[in-house]
Structure formats: structure tokens, C-alpha cells
N, C-alpha and C positions, 0 to 999 in steps of 0.2 A: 502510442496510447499509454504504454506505462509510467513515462515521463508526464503526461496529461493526467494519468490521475493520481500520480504523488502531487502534484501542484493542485489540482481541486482538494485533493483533502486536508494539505495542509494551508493553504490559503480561504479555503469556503466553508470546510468543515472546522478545521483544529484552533485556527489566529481568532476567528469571532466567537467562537463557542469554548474557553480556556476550561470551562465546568468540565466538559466531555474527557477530556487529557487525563484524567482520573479514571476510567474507565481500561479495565485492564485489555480490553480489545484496542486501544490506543498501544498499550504496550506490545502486544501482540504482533499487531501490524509493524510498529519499529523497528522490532528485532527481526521479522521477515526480511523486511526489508536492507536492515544491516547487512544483515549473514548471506543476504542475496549477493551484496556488492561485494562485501568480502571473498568470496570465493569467487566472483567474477573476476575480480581486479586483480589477486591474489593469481589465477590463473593465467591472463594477459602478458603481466609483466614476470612471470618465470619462464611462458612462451615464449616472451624475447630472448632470452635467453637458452631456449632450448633445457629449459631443467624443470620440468614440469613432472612433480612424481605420479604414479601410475592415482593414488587415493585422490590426491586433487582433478585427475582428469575425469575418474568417477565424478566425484563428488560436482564438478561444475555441469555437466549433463545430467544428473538423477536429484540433487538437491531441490529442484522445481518440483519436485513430484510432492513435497513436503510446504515446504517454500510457500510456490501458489496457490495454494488453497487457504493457506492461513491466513498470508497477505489479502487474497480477493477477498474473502470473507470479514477478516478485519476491521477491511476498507467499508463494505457494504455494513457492517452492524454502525460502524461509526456515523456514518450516511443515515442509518435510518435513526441513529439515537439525536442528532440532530436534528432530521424531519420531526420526529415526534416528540421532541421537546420542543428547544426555544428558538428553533427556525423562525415559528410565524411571526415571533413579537422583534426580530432583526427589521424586515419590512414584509409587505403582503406575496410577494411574487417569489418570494426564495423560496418556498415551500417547492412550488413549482419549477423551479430550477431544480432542485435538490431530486426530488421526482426526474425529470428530465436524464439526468445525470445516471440514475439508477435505471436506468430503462436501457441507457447506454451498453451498461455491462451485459445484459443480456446475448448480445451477438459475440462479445469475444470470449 
């Protein structure tokens, strides 16, 4: 899923709607999402090698705590600044797509 909605946002929200990208909740979300993978991957490959220092092994289990909420939120204001802008005049049904999509986040 969270591979699914970096690709909806960046493909359905961010590439047709370049206005939105200005929007410091664009920045927001990015940097979530950098610093997610950086410490992820950052993590990965010092475990291969057994040199994992104690602050990164924090930091790769309690960062989400920070992290997720900015990111989801990010994602969701982005989502809705496109519904309630210039979603409708793309074509008639993406509004409802868009809707669709944000109804999704609800369960996870």
C-alpha cells in the first residue's frame, strides 16, 4: 500500500496538477518520505554488515512515529487540494477517483 500511494500521488496527483508542487504540504510529504528511506536503507546495509549503531537502530523503529503522520497527512491535504481545485476541469470522473482513493486511507 505504501508503494500504491507514493505512485497515486505522484502520478494522479503531483505530474497533472504541477500548480499543487508549490504547496508546502508537497514539501512535507517529500521530506517524509526521504528521511523514511534514508534511515531505512541506511539501516539494511550497516545490518549486512553487522555495524548497526545502537541510535540508528532506534531511530529505524520510532522514526514512523514522526514520519507517518506527516507523510499520511501530507499525502491526504495534497489529495484533497487537488479534488477541490482543478481535478474537475482534467475530465468529469477524476473527482470521483480522487474521492475513491481518499476513502481508501481510511482502513489503514
Amino acid at each position: 500500500m505504501q508503494v500504491a500511494s507514493r505512485l497515486f500521488l505522484m502520478w494522479a496527483v503531483c505530474w497533472p496538477f504541477p500548480q499543487l508542487n508549490a504547496s508546502p504540504f508537497y514539501s512535507s510529504m517529500l521530506i517524509a518520505w526521504s528521511l523514511s528511506e534514508v534511515v531505512r536503507y541506511s539501516y539494511f546495509a550497516l545490518k549486512q554488515v553487522d555495524a548497526v549503531p545502537t541510535w540508528l537502530h532506534w531511530l529505524r523503529y520510532s522514526a514512523f512515529l514522526v514520519l507517518y503522520p506527516v507523510g499520511i497527512s501530507s499525502e491526504v491535504v495534497m489529495t484533497l487540494l487537488a479534488l477541490w481545485g482543478p481535478a474537475a476541469d482534467l475530465v468529469a470522473w477524476y473527482p470521483y477517483a480522487l474521492t475513491a482513493v481518499l476513502l481508501s486511507y481510511a482502513p489503514g
